[in-house]
C-alpha positions in Angstrom: 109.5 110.2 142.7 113.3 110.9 143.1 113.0 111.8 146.7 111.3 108.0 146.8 114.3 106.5 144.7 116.8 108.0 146.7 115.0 106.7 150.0 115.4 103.2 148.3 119.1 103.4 147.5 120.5 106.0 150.8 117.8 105.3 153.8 120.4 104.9 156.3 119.8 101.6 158.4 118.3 101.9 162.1 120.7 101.0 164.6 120.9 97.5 165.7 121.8 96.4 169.4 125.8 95.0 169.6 126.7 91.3 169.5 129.1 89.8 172.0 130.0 87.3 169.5 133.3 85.5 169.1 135.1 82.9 166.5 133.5 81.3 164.1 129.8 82.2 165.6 130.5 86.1 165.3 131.4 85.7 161.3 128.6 83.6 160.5 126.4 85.9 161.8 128.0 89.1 160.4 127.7 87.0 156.9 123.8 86.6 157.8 122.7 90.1 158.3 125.2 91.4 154.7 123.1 88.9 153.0 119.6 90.2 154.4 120.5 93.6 153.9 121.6 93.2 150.2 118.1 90.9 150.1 116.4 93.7 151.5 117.8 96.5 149.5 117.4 94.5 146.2 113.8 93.7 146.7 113.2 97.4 147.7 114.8 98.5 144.4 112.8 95.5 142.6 109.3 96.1 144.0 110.0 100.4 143.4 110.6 99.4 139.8 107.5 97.4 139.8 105.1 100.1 141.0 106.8 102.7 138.3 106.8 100.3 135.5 103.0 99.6 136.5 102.0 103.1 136.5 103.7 104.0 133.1 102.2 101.1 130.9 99.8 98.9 132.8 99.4 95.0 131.7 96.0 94.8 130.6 93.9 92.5 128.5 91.9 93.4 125.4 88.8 94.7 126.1 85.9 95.1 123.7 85.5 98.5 122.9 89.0 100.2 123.8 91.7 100.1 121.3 94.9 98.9 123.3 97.2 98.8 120.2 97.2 102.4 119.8 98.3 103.6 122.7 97.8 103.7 126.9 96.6 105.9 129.3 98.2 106.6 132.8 95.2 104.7 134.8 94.8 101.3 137.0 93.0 98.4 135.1 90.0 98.4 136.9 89.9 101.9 135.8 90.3 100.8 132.0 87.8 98.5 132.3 85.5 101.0 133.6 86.0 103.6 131.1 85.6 101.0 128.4 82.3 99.7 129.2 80.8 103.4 129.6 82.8 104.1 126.4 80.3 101.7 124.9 76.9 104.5 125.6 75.8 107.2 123.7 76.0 109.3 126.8 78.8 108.5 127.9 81.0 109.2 124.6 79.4 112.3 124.6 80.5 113.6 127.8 83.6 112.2 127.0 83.7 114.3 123.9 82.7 117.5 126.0 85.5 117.3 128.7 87.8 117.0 126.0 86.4 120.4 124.4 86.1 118.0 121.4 83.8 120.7 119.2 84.0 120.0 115.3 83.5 123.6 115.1 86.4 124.5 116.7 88.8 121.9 115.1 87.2 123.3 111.5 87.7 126.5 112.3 91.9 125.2 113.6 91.0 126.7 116.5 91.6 123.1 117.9 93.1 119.5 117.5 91.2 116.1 117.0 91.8 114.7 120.4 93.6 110.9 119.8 90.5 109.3 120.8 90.6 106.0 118.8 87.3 104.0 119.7 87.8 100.0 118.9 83.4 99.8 118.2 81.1 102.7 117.6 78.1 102.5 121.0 74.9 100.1 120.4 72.8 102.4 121.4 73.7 104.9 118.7 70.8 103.7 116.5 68.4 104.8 119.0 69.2 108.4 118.6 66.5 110.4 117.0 67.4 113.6 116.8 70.0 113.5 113.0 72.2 116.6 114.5 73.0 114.5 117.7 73.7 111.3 115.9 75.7 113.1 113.3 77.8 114.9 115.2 78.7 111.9 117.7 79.4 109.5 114.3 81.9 112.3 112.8 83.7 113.0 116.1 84.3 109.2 116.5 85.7 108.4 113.1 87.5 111.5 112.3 90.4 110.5 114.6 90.6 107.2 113.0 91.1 108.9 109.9 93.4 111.3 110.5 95.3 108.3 112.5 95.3 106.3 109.2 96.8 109.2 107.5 99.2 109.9 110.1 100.7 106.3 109.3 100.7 106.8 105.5 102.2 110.6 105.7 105.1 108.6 107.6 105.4 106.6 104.7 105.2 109.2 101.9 108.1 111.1 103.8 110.4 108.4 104.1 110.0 107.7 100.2 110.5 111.2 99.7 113.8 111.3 101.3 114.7 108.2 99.7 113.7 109.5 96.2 116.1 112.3 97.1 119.3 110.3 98.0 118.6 108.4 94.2 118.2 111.7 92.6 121.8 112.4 94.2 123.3 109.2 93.1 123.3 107.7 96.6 123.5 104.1 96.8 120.6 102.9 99.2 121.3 101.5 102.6 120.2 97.6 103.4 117.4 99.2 105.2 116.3 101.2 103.1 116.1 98.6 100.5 114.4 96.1 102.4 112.1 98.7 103.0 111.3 99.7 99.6 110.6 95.9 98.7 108.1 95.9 101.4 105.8 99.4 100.5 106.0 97.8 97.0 104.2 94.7 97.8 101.9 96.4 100.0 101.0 98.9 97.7 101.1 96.4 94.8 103.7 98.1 92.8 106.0 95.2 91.1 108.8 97.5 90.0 109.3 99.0 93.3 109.4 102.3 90.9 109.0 105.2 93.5 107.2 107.5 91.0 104.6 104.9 91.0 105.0 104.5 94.8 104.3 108.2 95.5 100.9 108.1 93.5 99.9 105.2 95.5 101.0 106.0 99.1 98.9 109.3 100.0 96.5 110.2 102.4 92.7 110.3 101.8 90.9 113.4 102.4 88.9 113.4 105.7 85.7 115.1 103.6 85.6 112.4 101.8 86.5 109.4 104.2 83.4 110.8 106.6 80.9 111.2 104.0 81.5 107.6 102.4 81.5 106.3 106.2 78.1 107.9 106.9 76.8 106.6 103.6 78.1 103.3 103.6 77.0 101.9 106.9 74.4 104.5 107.5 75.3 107.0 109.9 76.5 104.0 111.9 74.1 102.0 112.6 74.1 99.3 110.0 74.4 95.4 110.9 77.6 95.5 109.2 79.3 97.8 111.3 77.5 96.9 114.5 78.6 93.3 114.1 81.8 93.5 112.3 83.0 97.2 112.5 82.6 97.3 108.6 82.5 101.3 108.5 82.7 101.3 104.6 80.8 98.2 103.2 84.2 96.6 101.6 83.4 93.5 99.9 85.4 90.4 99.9 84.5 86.4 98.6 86.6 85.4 102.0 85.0 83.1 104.3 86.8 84.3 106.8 85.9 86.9 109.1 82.5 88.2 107.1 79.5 88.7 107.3 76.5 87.8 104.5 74.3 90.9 103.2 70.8 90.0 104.2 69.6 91.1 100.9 72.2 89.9 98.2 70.7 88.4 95.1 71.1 84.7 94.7 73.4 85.0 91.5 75.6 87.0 93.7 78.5 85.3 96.3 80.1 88.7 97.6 80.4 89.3 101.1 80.6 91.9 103.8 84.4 92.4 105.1 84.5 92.1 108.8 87.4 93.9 110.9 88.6 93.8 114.7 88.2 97.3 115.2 86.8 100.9 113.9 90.8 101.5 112.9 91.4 98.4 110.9 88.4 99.5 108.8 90.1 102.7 108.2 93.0 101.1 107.3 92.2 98.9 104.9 89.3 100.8 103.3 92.4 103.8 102.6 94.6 100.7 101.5 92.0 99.7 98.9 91.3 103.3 97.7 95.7 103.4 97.4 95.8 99.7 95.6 93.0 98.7 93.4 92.5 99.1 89.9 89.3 100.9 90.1 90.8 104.1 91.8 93.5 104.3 89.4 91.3 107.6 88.4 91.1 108.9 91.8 95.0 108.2 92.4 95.8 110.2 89.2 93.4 113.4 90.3 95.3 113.5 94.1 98.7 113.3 92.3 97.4 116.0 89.6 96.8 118.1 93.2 100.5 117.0 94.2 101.9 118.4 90.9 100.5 121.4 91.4 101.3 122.4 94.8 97.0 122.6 95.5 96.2 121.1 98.7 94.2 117.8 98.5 90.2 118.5 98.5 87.7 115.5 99.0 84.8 117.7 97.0 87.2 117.5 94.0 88.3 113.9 94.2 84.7 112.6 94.3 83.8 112.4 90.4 86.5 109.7 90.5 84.7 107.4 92.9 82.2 106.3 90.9 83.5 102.8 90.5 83.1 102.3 94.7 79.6 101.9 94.5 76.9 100.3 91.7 74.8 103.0 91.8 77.6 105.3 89.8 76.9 108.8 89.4 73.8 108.7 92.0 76.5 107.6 94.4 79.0 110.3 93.3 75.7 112.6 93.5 75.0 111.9 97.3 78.9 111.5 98.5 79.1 115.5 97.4 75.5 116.5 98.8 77.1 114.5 102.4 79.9 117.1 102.2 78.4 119.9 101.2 75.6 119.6 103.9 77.8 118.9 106.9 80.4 121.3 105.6 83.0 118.6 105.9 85.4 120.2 103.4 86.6 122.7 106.7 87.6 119.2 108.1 90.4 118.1 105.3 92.6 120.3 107.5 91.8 119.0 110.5 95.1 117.0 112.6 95.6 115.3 115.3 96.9 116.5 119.0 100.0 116.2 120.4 99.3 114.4 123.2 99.3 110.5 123.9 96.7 108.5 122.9 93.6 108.5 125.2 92.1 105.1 124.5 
């Protein structure tokens, strides 16, 4: 690339033929070829810029089944649009998985990262798997990332109150930043006094155990209309007209819906959001800050007699949430973090 750039800006200029050129002609001319070779430099410089620019962060439309908020990859747009439709198999997000050395066993073990993979829709054909291992396996490998990715963003959070609970505790006036800030966590997180001691019970990260096994319960390993249709991972009801979808079995007293989201991440997001902000894991939010207290790291098979209220079925939910866990040994997983690298998809 720099011997390129430096052919742009030092190429020395072939040699032209002389002019016999006199008075008035022999300056207009001269004039002529400055201006073409400025022109001609310039647009060298301009179209170089171009190609770099074009190779670093492509302009692409949103395609169904890629997330292009999260991040870019260094490939041509017919290329994208490849790798999203086959992103959209069974096979292929397999093979995908096993290029990247993506092996749960590994990352449990912290032998390995969680590549950033972060899939926009989980593959149509992932009902038509038979065999439960396969199906399992491809279902946790695609929504761990989006969980740890949805903690990633609330650790950034937690740290940033943290350092401003410090400056308080020091008698440091807050910056207009920082203040502006804290009014917006606190309406987010639905805490009216803006009190960070409140704040910090609120904003914390979910344990992946936990986050998987709900997932796998709540729109069946995947497969569910809700999920298929509207990327509902965790079932979260809502009385919104807007952007949701109508259980095909709801009893005719009832006028609850089926929360529908633009992506696999947005799911994530919000379903960790509600688990931080409603009323009905104020329970849960006090056991995870118990854990804080006391220095023990957070453990989803310990936070799950709390989470009775997310389901009607109460302790038979709480019940099958744990056997979920304890079968796929997802408690090695609450370690679990992402790579280093840029996002893939």
């Amino acid at each position: 690339m720099a011997a390129s750039l430096r052919q742009v800006v030092s190429q020395p200029m072939p040699p032209k033929p002389a002019l016999v050129l006199d008075g008035a002609d022999f300056e207009k001319t001269l004039q002529s070829e400055i201006i073409a070779k400025a022109e001609g430099a310039a647009q060298a410089v301009a179209d170089f810029v171009a190609e770099i620019r074009a190779k670093v962060v492509p302009e692409l439309p949103k395609m169904a089944g890629v997330d292009t908020l999260v991040g870019v990859i260094p490939a041509s747009a017919a290329d994208k649009y490849f790798r999203a439709r086959l992103m959209k198999t069974t096979g292929a997000l397999s093979k995908t998985f096993n290029q990247l050395g993506y092996d749960l066993e590994r990352v449990g073990s912290g032998e390995a990262d969680v590549p950033r993979l972060f899939l926009a829709s989980l593959p149509g054909d992932l009902k038509d798997i038979r065999e439960s291992r396969v199906k399992k396996s491809l279902f946790f490998r695609t929504v761990l990332p989006l969980v740890l990715q949805a903690n990633e963003e609330i650790l950034r959070d937690r740290r940033r109150l943290w350092n401003i609970h410090f400056q308080k505790s020091l008698g440091l006036k807050l910056g207009p930043a920082d203040r502006l800030w804290m009014m917006v966590i606190a309406e987010r997180y639905g805490v009216k006094s803006g009190s960070i001691e409140n704040l910090l019970q609120r904003v914390d990260i979910i344990p992946p155990s936990l986050a998987l096994a709900q997932a796998a319960e709540e729109s069946g390993w995947g497969t569910s209309r809700f999920v298929r249709e509207g990327n509902a991972v965790f079932g979260q009801w809502t009385f919104s007209d807007n952007g949701s979808l109508v259980p095909a079995r709801r009893d005719q007293d009832k006028f609850h819906k089926i929360r529908a989201f633009p992506s696999l991440l947005e799911s994530v997001r919000a379903y960790a959001r509600n688990l931080n902000t409603h009323a009905a894991y104020r329970k849960m939010r006090r056991v995870r800050h118990s854990f804080r207290l006391a220095g023990q790291p957070l453990e989803g098979l310990l936070m799950v007699e709390s989470m009775k209220s997310y389901s009607q079925k109460g302790d038979e939910y709480v019940k099958k949430i744990k056997t979920l866990i304890e079968a796929n040994d997802l408690q090695r997983l609450d370690d679990a973090r992402l790579g280093d690298q840029r996002p893939l998809i």
